[in-house]
N, C-alpha and C positions, 0 to 999 in steps of 0.2 A: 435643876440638875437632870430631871430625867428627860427635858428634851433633850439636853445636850449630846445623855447618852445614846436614847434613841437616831441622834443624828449620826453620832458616831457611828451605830448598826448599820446606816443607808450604806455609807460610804465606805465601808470596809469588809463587810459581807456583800458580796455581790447577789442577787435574787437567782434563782434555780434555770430563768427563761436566761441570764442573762450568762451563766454557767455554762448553759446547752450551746448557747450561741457562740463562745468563745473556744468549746471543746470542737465543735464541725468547723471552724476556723481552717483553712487548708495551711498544713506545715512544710515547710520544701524535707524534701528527701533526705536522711540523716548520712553523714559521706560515709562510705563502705568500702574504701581503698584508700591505700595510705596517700596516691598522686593525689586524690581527693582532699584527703586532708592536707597536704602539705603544701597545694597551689589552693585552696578552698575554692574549688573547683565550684560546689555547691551552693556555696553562699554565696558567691556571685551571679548566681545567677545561671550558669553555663552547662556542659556536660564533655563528657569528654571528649566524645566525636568531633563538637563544636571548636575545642581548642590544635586537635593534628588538621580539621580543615583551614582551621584560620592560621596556624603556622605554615601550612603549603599554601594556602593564596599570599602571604606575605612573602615568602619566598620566593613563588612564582613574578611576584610584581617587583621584589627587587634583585629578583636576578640576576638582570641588566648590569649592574654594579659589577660584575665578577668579566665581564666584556669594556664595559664603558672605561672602566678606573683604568688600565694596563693602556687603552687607547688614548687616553688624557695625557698619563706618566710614561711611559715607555714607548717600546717601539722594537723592530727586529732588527735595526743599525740604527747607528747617528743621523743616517740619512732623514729617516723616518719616526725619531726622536727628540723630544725638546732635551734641548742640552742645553749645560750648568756653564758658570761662567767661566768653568776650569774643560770643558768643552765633553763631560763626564756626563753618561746616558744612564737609562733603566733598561732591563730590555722589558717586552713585553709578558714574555713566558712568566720570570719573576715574580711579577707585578702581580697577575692573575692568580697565582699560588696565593702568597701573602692576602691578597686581596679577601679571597675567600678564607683562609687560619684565621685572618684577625676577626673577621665577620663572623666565622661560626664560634671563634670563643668568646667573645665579648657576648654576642646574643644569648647566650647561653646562659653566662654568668650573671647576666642583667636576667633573664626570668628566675633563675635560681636566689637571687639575692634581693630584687627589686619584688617580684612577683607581678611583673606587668609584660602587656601581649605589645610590646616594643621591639622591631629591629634594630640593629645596630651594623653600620659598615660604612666605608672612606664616604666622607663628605665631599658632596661633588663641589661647593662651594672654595671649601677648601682647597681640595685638590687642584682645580682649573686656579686657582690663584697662585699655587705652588710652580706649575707649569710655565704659564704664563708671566705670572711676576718674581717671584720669589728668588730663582735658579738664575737670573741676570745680575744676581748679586752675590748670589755665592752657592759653593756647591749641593750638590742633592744630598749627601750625606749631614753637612753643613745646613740645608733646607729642616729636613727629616729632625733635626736636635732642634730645633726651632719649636715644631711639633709638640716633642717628647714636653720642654718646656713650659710650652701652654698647657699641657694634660695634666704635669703637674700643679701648675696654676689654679686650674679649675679644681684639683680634687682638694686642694686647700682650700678653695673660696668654700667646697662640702662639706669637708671636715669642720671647717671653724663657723658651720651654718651661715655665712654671708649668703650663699645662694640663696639657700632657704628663705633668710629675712628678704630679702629682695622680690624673693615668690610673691610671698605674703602680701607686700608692702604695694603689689599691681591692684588697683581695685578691680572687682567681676567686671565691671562692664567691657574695662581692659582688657582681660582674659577671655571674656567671651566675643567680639571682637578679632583679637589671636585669633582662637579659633574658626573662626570666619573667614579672615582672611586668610590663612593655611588652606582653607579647603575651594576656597577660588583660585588660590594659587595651585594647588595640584589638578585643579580642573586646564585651568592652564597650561599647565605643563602638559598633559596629556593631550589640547588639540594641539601646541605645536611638536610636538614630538611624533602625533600619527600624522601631518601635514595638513591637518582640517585649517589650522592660522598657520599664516606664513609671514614674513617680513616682506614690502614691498621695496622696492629700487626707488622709488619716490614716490611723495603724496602722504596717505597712512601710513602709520606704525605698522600695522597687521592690516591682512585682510583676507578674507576665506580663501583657502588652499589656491591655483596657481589662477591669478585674473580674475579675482571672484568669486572662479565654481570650481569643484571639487573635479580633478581630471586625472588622479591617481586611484590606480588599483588596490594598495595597501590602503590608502586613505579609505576607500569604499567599506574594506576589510574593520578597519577600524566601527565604520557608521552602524554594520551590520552586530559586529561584538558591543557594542555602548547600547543600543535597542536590545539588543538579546539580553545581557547582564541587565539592563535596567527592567526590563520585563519579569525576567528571572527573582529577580529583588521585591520590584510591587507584591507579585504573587507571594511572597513570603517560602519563597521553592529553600530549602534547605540547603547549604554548597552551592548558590543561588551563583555566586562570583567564582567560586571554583569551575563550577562546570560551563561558565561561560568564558572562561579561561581556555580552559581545555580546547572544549567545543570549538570555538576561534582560531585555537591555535590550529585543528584538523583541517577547519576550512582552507585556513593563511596557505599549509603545507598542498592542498591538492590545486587552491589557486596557481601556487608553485611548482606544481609539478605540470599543469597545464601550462601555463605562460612565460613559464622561464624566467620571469623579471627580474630575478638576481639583485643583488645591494644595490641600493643608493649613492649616486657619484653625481659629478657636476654634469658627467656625459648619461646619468642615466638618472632624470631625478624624477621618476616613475617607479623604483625600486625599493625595498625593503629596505628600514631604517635600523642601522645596527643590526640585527640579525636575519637572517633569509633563513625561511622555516621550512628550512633540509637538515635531514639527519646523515651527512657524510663522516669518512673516517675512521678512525678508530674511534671505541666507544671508554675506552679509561685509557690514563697515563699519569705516570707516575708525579707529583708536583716538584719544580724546585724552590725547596725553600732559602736559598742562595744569597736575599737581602736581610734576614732575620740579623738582627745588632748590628745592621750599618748604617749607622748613624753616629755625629760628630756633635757633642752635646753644646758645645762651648765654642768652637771652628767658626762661627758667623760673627762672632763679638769681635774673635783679632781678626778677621777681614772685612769687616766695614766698619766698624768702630761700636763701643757699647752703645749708643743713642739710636743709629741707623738702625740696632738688632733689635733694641727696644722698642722701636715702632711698629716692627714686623711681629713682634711675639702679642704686642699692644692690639694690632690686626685681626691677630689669629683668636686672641683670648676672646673680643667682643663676637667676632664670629660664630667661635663655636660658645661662649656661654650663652648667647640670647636666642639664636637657631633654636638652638636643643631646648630648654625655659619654654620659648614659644613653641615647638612641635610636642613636647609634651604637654602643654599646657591643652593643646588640642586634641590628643589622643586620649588623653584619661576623660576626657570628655564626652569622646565618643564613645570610649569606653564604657559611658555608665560607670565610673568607679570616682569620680571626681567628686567634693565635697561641695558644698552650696560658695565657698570661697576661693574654691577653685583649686584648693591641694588637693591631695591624692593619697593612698596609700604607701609607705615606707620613699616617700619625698625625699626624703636625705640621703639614702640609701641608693636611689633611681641615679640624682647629683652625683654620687660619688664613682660607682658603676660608671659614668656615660664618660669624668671627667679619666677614668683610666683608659677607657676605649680609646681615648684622644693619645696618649702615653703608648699605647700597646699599636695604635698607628705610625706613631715616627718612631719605633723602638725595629718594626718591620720593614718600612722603606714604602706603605702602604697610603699613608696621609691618616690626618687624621680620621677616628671612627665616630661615629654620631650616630643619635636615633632619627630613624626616617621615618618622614609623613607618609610614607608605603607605605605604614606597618596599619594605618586607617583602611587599606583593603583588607587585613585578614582577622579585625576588630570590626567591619563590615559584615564581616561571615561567621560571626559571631564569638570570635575569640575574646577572653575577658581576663585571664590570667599568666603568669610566667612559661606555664606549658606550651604557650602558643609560641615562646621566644626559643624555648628548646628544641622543639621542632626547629622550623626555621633555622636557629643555630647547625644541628647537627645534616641539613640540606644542606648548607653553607659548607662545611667542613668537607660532604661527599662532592660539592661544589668542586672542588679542590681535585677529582681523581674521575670528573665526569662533564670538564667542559661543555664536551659536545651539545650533551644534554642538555645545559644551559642555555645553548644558545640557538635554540628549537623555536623557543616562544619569542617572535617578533617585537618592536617597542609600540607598534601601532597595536596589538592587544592587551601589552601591558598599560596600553593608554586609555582602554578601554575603560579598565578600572579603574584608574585615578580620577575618571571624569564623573563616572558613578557614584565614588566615595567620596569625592567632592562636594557634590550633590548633597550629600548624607550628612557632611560637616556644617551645611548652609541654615542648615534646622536652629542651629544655637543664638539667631540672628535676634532670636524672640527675646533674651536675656538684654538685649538692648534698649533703652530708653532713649528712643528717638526724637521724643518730645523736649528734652532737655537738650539744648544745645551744647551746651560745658561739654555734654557726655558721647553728642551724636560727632560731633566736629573730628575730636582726635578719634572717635573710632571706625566713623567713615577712611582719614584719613590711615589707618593702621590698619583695615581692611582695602583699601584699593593701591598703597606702597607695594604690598609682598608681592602680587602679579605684576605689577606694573614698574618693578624694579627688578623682580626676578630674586627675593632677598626676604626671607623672612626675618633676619635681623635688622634688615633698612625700617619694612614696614613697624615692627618694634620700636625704635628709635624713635620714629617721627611721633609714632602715637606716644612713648612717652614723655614727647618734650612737646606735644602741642595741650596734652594734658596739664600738666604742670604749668604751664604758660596760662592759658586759658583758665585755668581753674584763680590761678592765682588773681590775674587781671581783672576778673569777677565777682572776686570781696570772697573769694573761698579759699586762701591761701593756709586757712589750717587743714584745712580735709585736705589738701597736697602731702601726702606723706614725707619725711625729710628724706629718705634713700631713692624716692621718685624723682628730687632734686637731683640728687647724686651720680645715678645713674644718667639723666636727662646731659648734665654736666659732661660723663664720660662720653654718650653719646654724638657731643657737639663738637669735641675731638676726635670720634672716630669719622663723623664723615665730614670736618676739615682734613683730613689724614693728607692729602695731597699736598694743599698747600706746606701742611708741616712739614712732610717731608721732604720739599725743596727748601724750603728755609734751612734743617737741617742737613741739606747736603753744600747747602750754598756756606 
């Protein structure tokens, strides 16, 4: 008995040295303001500064949205508008208003409510399919309740946790993977957006900027901002992406003010992409908020019939549920706030948040709203909590009454940073088990889908149904989870979708 107790003593009295050693232990800083406490500024790791810098680089890199979206959807006549099959336009002014309302209150709400450093504003995925497909069947109002539909879709699949079990039910290697591929994909995005890859006329897919080599001005602009930020970054320079943000944008504007090169056109394709980095104008104007509740909830069922509309809302649902899934899967990651299985803090919460944004898009005339792989530049610069989405948000909404100003910063600098934070995303590569085939296969192919489709819900797909396939075929079909089926399943009708829907018009 009395070793026993003595053993007792070892292990529940700790020794004086061991005491000493636990008290010099360094403790982080106890919060001293209530944003502190109320984003837990501190226990993540962060500070404040960190989080208004990483909301203005998030801002600064999605921008673009508040310019692009209105140029996708609208227009300043019919002329120069895609028009509905009722021959019914947007204009562009509109667009741009809503564009930024829905942007800055949704981001807003999703840091207040989620407590994660997430943008939120119109899906370009979305939106160009709206454009382009959508509106040849039935009108933009009629388009827009289509929308509203799918937001309500998703915040039920959140409410009733299906999203959630669906999270869970991706194994990490899955998730880390995602993650990988989102951030090759945004490196993507950003050389052809600055012109670094271009499409060729025949031969390759791509091929470095025009014949090979690099013979644009902007493009150079780009090479000099992606070395600078990346420099900025190694040295561990604080605002590292912000001020190479800036910086770039000062160069962009004096290159412009010496050379004149002016936008981007088929006659001018040496020009500035989407913005030319001149501040003319006026510097405010008032928004119109003039498409807010135009939208036809129910309008697209009696003009093509329930099944036609059903496949379109079927479209939209898989669209925006696995986008969003996959971009946050990859942002809480980089984050630093993701668990060893790849949830996150107030998960359900984040779901429900992102599936109104979608609601609060086709309720504006806007498209749908979603989180963006942007928001990986201002979690780059060290943002880690909902403060960063506040920010951001409330840029957004001055978005609204400061155009101009928006549209200062070029895409070839906003590209800068995508190809940086890119970069930054590639780290998670190491979570992968290469040596197991079962696991390299689907996640190879789930990593080189998203670039190479332009889709980070394609890339999704593939990896979940080569997973499941594979796993299965190889005497593992219990570790296949049964919603990996399911999904796998949904996915195998979203990209039949063509075929069905000639079958269903036939």
């Amino acid at each position: 008995m009395t070793i026993l107790d003595n053993s007792h003593e070892e292990h529940s009295a700790p020794s004086i040295r061991t005491q000493k050693r636990a008290n010099t232990t360094p403790q982080p800083p106890a919060p001293d303001s209530f944003l502190d406490r109320f984003f837990q500024i501190t226990q993540r790791g962060s500070t404040l500064a960190r989080e208004f810098r990483g909301g203005l680089v998030t801002f600064f890199t999605m921008a673009y949205i508040v310019i692009l979206n209105p140029l996708i959807l609208g227009g300043f006549s019919a002329d120069n508008a895609p028009t509905d099959v009722a021959g019914g336009w947007l204009s562009a002014a509109q667009v741009g208003a809503v564009t930024g309302l829905t942007a800055g209150v949704m981001t807003i709400l999703f840091g207040l409510i989620a407590n994660l450093p997430f943008g939120l504003a119109a899906g370009l995925g979305i939106n160009s399919f709206l454009a382009v497909s959508v509106i040849q069947e039935v009108t933009w109002a009629e388009a827009m309740g289509l929308v509203v539909i799918n937001g309500i879709l998703i915040v039920l699949f959140g409410i009733t946790g299906a999203r959630t079990a669906i999270f869970r039910a991706v194994p990490k290697e899955l998730k880390a993977a995602i993650t990988v591929g989102i951030g090759l994909f945004i490196a993507f995005i950003g050389f052809v957006d600055s012109g670094f890859v271009k499409a060729t006329a025949g031969g390759p897919p791509v091929q470095l900027g025009n014949g090979g080599s690099i013979t644009s001005i902007p493009t150079l602009v780009f090479i000099v901002g992606l070395l600078a930020m990346g420099i900025l970054v190694a040295r561990k320079v604080q605002g590292g992406l912000l001020i190479g943000i800036v910086a770039t944008t000062f160069l962009a504007a004096i290159v412009e003010a010496i050379l004149h090169l002016g936008p981007a056109s088929a006659t001018n394709p040496g020009g500035w992409h989407l913005n030319t980095p001149v501040l003319s104008g006026q510097l405010v104007s008032a928004p119109d908020l003039g498409l807010v509740g135009q939208f036809d909830l129910f309008g697209a069922f009696g003009r093509i019939g329930g099944l036609a509309a059903t496949m379109l809302v079927f479209t939209l649902v898989f669209t925006n549920f696995f986008d969003a899934m996959g971009t946050m899967t990859g942002l809480a990651k980089s984050a630093g706030v993701a668990h060893k299985d790849g949830t996150f803090p107030r998960l359900k919460s984040a779901f429900i948040v992102e599936g109104f944004g979608a609601i609060a898009g086709g309720a504006t005339s806007g498209s749908s709203n979603t989180v963006y792989i942007d928001s990986a530049a201002g979690i780059g610069e060290g943002a880690r909590t909902g403060l960063a989405s506040v920010v951001t948000g409330v840029l957004f909404l001055g978005s609204m009454f400061l155009t101009p100003l928006t549209s200062v910063v070029p895409l070839e600098v906003a590209a800068a940073a995508l190809v940086v934070v890119g970069a930054m995303m590639m780290a998670q590569i190491r979570e992968i088990k290469f040596s197991k085939f079962t696991v390299a296969l689907p996640a190879f192919l789930t990593i080189v889908t998203m670039p190479l489709s332009y889709s980070i819900a394609n890339g999704i797909g593939v990896g979940f149904i080569s997973w499941a396939i594979i796993g299965a075929a190889s005497g593992k079909a219990k570790k296949v989870h049964p919603l990996m089926w399911v999904v796998s399943a949904g996915f195998l009708v979203y990209f039949a979708r063509g075929p069905i829907n000639l079958l269903l018009g036939a």
